[in-house]
C-alpha positions as CSV (number, residue, x, y, z in Angstrom):
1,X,22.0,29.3,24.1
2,X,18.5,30.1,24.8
3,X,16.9,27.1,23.5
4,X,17.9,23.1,23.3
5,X,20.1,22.0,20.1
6,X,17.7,20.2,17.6
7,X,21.3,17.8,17.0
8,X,24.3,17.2,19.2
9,X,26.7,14.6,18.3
10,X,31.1,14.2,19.1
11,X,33.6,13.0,17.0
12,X,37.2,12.3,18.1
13,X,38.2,15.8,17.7
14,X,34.7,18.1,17.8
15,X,31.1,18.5,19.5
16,X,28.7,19.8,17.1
17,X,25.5,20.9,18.2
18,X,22.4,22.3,15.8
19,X,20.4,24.9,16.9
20,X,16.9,26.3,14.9
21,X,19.4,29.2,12.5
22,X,22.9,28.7,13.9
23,X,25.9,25.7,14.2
24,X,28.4,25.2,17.4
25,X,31.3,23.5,16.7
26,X,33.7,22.8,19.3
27,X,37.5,21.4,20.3
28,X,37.4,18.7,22.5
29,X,39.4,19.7,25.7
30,X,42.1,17.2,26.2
31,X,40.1,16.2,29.7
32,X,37.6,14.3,27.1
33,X,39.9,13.1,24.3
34,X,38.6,9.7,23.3
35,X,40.8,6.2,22.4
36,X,41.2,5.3,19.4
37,X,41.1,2.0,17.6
38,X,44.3,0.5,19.6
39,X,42.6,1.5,23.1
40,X,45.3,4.6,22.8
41,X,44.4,8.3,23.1
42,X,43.8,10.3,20.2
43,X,45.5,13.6,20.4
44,X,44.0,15.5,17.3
45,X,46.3,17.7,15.7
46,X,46.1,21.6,15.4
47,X,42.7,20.8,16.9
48,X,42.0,24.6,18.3
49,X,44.3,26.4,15.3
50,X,41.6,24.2,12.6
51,X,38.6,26.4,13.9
52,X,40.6,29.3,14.5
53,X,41.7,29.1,11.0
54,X,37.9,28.1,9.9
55,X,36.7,31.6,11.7
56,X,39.6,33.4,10.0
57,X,38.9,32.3,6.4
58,X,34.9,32.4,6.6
59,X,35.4,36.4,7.5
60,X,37.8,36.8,4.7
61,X,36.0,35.0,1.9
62,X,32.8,37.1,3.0
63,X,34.7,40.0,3.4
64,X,36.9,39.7,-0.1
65,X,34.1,37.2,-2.5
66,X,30.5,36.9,-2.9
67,X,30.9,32.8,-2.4
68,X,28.3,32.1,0.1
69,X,29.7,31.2,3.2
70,X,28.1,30.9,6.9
71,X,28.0,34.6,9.1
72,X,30.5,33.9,12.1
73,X,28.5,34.7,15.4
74,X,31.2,34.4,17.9
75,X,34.8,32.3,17.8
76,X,36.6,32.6,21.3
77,X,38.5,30.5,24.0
78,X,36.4,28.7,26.9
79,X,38.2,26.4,29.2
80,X,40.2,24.9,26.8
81,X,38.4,24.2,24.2
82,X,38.0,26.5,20.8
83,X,34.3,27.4,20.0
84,X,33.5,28.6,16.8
85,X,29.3,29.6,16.1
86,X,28.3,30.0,12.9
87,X,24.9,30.9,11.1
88,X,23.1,27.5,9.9
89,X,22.8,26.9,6.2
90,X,19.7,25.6,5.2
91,X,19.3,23.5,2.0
92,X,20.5,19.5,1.4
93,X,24.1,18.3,0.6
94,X,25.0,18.3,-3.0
95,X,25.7,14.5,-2.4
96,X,22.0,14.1,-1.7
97,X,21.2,15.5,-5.1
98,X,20.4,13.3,-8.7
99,X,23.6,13.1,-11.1
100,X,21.7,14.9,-13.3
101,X,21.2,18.0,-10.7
102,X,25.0,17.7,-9.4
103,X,26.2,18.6,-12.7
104,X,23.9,21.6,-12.7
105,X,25.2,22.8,-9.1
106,X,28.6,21.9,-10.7
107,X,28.8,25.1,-13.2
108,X,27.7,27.6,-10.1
109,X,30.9,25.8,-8.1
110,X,33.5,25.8,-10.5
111,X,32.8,29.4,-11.1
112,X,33.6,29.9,-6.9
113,X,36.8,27.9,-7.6
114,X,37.7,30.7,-10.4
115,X,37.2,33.5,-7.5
116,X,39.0,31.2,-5.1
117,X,41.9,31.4,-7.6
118,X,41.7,34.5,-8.4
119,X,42.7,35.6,-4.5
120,X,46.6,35.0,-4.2
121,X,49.9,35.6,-1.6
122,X,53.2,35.0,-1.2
123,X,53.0,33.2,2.0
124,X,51.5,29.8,2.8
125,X,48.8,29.2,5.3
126,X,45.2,31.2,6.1
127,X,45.0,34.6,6.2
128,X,45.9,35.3,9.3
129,X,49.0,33.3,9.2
130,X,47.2,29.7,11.0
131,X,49.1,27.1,8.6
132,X,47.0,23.7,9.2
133,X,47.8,20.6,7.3
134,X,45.4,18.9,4.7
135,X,44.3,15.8,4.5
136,X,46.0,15.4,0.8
137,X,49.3,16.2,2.7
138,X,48.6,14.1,6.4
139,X,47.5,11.2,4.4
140,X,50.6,10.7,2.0
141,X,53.3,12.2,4.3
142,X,52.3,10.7,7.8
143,X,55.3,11.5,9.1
144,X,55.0,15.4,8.1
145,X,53.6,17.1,11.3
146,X,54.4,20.5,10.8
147,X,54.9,22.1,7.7
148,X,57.2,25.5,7.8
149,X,56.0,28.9,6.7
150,X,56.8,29.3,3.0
151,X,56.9,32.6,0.7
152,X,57.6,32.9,-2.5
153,X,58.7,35.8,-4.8
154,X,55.6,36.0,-6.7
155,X,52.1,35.7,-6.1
156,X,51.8,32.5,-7.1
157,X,49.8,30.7,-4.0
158,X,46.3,30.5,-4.3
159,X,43.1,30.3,-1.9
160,X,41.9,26.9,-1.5
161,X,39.0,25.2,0.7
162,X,41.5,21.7,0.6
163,X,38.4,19.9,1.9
164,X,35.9,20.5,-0.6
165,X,33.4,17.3,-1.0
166,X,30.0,17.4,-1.9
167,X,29.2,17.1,1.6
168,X,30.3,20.5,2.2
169,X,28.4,22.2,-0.9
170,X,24.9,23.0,0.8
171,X,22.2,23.6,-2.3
172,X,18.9,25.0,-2.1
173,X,16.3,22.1,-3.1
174,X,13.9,24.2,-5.3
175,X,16.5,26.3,-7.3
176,X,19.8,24.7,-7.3
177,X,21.6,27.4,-6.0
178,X,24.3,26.6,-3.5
179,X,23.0,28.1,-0.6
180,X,26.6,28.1,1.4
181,X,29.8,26.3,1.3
182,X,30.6,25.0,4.7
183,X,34.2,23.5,7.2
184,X,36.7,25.8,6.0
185,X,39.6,24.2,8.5
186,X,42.1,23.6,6.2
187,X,41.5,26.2,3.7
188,X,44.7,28.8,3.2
189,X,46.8,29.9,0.4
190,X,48.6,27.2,-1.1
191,X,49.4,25.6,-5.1
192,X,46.7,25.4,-7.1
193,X,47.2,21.7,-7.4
194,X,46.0,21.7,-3.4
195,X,42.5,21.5,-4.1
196,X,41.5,17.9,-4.8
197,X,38.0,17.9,-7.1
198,X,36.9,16.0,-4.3
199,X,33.5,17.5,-5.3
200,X,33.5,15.1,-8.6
201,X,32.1,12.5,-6.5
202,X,29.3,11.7,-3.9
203,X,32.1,9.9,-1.4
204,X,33.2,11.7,1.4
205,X,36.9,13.5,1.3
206,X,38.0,10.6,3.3
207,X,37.0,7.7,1.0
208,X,39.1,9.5,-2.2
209,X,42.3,11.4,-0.7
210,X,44.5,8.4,-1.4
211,X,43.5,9.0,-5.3
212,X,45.3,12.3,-5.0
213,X,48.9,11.7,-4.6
214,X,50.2,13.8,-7.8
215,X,53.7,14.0,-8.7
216,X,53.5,18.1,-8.0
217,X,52.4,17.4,-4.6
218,X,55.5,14.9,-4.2
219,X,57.7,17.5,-5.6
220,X,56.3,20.2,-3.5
221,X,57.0,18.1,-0.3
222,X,60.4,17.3,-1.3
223,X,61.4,20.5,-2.1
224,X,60.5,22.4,0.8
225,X,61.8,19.0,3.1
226,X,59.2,19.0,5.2
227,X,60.4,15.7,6.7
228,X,58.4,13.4,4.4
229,X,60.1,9.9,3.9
């Protein structure tokens, strides 16, 4: 980068840094994994294939949908670590917004969730085969770690984001408009009943996943034995 990063912050699994018009995320190399809670080390799961999927499904919701979604500017390798640059959406968080102006931003989303749903496969996962688990599914199944490539004979799996909070619906302050729709790691074809409304309220995925647990997500689990007890 030519310049400095107006932001740069790590988590347990990523380095972001914010640049003037464009986002670095990054996969921690397991050289700088950190401890967690217990004083052991955090091994983040699928932590390269989650922005490898995120680069996949950004180009195929611009390529296949008019849903506004950050440019990708470069996704490669670099000494172990995944980086994935994006274009920077500008606008505030729908969380940040009035109740009153949420439910306005609301109509614009739910009509992306119609185009999301209107995009179907056969086979489970991204679209370029990346299956990463959601949070919905790693919350309620801990002990599911890897979930097998499914088809079915029909069509019947739909795209969803799987991490869709308000957090991650950008708006534009003076019209309302979302300006882009932002961490696609998760997002692949999979039952409609996959996409939580996390977006119904201001708390983060996080804070609401255990509200989730539905008996067609149980029976989906069980039936494909994905090692859940």
């Amino acid at each position: 980068m030519s310049t400095d990063p107006e932001q740069t912050w790590s988590t347990h699994e990523r380095e972001y840094r914010i640049y003037k018009n464009c986002v670095l995320k990054r996969s921690l190399r397991p050289s700088e994994y950190k401890p967690d809670f217990r004083g052991h080390p955090y091994v983040p799961i699928a932590n390269k294939e989650r922005l490898q999927n995120e680069a996949a499904c950004l180009q195929f919701i611009k390529r296949e949908t008019n849903i506004p979604v950050p440019d990708v500017l470069a996704a490669d390798n670099q000494d172990d670590s995944f980086c994935l640059l994006t274009s920077r959406v500008r606008g505030v968080p729908m969380n940040e917004l009035s109740f009153e102006n949420q439910e306005i931003v609301k109509v614009e989303l739910k009509a992306h969730l119609r185009t999301l749903q209107n995009l179907r496969s056969d086979r489970i996962g991204g679209p370029t085969g990346i299956l990463c688990l959601p949070n919905i599914v790693t919350v309620h199944f801990p002990n599911v770690k890897v979930m097998p490539i499914v088809s079915s004979t029909t069509k019947d799996l739909v795209f969803c984001h799987c991490d869709l909070s308000q957090s991650n619906i950008i708006v534009h302050l003076d019209t309302l408009k979302i300006a882009g729709i932002i961490d696609w790691e998760f997002a692949g074809f999979f039952p409609s009943f996959f996409e939580s409304p996390f977006y119904l309220s201001p708390k983060p995925s996080g804070a609401q996943v255990k509200d989730f647990k539905t008996k067609e997500l149980v029976e989906f689990i069980n039936y494909y034995d994905f090692g859940a007890t």
